[in-house]
C-alpha atoms as an extended CHARMM CRD file, in Angstrom:
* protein
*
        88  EXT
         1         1  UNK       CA             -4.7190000000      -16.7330000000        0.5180000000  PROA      1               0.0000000000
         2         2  UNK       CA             -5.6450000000      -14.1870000000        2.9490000000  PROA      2               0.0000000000
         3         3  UNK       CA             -7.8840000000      -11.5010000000        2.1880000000  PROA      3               0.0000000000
         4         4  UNK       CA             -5.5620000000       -8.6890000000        2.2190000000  PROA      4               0.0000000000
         5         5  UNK       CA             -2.8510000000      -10.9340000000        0.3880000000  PROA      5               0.0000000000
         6         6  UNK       CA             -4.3190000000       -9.5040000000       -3.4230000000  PROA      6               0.0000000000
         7         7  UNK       CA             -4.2110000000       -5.7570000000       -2.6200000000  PROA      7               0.0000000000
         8         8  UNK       CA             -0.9220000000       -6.1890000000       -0.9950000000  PROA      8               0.0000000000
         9         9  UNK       CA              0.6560000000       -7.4060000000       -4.0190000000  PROA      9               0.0000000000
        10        10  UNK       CA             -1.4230000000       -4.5730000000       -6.3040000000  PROA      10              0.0000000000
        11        11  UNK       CA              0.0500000000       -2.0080000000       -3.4410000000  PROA      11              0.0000000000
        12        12  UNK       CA              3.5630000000       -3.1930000000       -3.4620000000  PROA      12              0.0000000000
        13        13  UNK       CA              3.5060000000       -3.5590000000       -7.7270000000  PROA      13              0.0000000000
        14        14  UNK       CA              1.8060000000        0.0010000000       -7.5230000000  PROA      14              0.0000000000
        15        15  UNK       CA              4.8010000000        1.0550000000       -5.3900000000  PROA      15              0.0000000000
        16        16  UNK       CA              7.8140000000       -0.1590000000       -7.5870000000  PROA      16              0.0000000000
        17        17  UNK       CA              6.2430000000        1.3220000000      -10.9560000000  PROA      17              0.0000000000
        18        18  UNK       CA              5.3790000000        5.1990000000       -8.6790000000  PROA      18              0.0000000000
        19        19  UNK       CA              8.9820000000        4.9390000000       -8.3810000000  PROA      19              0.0000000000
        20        20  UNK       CA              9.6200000000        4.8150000000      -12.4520000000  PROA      20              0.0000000000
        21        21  UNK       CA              6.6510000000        7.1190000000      -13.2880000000  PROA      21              0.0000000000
        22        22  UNK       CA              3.8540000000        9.3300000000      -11.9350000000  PROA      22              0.0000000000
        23        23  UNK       CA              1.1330000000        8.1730000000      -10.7640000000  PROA      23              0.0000000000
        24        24  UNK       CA             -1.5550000000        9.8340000000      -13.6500000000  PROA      24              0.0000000000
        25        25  UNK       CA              1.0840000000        7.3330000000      -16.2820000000  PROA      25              0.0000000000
        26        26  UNK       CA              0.6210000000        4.1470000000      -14.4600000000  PROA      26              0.0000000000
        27        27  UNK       CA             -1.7670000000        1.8370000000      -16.0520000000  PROA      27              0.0000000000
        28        28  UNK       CA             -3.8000000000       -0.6920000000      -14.4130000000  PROA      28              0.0000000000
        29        29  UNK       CA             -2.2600000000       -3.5570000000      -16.7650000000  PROA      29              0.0000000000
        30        30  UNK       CA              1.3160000000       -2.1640000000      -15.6500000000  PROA      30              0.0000000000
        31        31  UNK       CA             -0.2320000000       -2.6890000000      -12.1400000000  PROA      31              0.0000000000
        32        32  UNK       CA             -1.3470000000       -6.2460000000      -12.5140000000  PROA      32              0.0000000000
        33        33  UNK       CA              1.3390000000       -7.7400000000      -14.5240000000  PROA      33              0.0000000000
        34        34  UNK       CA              3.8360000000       -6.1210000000      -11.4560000000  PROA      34              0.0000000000
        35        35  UNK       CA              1.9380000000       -8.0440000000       -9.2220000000  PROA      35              0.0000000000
        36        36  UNK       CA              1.5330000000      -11.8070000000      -11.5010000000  PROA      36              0.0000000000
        37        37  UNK       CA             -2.3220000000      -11.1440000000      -11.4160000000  PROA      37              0.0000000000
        38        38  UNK       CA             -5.0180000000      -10.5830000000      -14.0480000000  PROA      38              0.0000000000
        39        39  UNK       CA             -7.1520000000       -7.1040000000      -14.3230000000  PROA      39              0.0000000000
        40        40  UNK       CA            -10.3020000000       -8.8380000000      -13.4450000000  PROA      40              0.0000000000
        41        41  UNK       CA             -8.5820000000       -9.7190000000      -10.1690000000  PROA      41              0.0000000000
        42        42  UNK       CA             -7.5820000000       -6.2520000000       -9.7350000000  PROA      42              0.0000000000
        43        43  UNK       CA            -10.8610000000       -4.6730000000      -10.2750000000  PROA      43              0.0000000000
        44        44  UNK       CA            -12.3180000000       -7.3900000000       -8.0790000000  PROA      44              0.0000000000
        45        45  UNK       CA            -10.6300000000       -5.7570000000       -5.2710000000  PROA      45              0.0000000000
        46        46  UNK       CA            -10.6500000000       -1.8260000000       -6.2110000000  PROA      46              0.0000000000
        47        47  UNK       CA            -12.2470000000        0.7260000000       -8.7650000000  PROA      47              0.0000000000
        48        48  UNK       CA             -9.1510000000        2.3620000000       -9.9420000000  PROA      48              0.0000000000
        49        49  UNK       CA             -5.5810000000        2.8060000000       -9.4310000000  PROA      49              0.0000000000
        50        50  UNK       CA             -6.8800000000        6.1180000000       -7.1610000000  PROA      50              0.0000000000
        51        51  UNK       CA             -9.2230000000        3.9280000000       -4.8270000000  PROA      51              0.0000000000
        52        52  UNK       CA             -5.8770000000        1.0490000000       -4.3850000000  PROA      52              0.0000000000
        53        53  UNK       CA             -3.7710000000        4.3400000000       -3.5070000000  PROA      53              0.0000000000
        54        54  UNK       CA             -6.3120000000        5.2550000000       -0.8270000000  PROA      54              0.0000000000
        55        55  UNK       CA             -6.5400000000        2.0440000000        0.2840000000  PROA      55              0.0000000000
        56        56  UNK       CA             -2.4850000000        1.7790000000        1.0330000000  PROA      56              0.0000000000
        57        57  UNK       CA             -2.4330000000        4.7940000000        2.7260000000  PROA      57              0.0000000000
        58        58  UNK       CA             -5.2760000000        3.7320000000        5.2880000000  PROA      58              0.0000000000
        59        59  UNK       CA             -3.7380000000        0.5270000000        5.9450000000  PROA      59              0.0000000000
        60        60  UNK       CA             -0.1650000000        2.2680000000        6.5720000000  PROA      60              0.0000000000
        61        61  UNK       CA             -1.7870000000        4.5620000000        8.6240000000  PROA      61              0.0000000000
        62        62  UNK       CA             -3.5870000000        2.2780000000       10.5110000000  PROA      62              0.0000000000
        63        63  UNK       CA             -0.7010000000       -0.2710000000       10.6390000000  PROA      63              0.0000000000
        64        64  UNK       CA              1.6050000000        2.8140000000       11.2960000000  PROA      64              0.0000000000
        65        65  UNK       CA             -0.8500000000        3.4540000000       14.8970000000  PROA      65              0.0000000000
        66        66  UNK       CA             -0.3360000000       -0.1820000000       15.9150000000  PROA      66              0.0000000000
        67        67  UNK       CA              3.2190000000        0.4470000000       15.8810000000  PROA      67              0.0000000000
        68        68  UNK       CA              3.0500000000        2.7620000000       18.0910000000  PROA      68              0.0000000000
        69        69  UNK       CA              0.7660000000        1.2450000000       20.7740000000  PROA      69              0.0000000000
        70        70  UNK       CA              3.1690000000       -0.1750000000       23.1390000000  PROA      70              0.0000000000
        71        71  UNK       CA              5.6690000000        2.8690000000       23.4530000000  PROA      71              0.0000000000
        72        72  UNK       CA              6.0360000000        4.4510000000       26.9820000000  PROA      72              0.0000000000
        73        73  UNK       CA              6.2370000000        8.3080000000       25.3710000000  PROA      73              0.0000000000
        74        74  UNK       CA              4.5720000000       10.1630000000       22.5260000000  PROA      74              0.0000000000
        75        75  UNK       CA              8.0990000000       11.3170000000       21.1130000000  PROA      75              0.0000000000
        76        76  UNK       CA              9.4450000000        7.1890000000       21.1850000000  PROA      76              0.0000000000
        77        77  UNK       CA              5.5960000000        6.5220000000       19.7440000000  PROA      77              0.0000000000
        78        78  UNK       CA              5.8830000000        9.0970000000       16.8110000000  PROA      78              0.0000000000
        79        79  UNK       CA              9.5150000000        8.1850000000       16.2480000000  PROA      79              0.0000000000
        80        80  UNK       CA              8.1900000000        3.9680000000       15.7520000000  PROA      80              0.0000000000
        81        81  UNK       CA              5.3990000000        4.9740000000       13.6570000000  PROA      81              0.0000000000
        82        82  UNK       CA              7.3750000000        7.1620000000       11.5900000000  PROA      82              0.0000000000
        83        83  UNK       CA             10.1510000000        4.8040000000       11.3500000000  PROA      83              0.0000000000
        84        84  UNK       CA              7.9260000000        2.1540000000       10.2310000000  PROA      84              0.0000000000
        85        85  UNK       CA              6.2250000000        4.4080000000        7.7930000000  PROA      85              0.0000000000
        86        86  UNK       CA              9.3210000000        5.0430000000        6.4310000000  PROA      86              0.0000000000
        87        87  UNK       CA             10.5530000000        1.6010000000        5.3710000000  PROA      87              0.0000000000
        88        88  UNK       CA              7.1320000000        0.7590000000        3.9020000000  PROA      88              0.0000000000
């Protein structure tokens, strides 16, 4: 398993239940069992559900700039790393 593999599953259970309920409801046992893992494993990779949030966002922004890299003009960059923003 890759290292990234574990918050990737947290991020993407953390994303389903953000749809259902805010983010201040969400617990980190609603978290885990989204993502088929145990709470130790979760706190293993982040201090709360507020430092796994933070941690999504830098990774799509990051991912989001990588996306753009090989794009000829800022407006076709901004449109790929919007677009790709967008169906994360």
């Amino acid at each position: 398993m890759n290292k990234d593999s574990v918050p990737k599953k947290l991020a993407a259970s953390f994303r389903e239940l953000v749809k259902k309920s805010s983010v201040e409801k969400i617990t980190i046992k609603e978290i885990t069992d989204g993502a088929g893992l145990i709470r130790p494993t979760f706190y293993h990779h982040f201090k709360d559900k507020y430092d796994l949030v933070n941690w999504y966002f830098e990774k799509l922004c990051l991912d989001s700039f990588k996306e753009m890299a090989d794009q000829t003009t800022l407006k076709k960059a901004l449109i790929k790393k919007f677009t790709f923003i967008q169906s994360q």
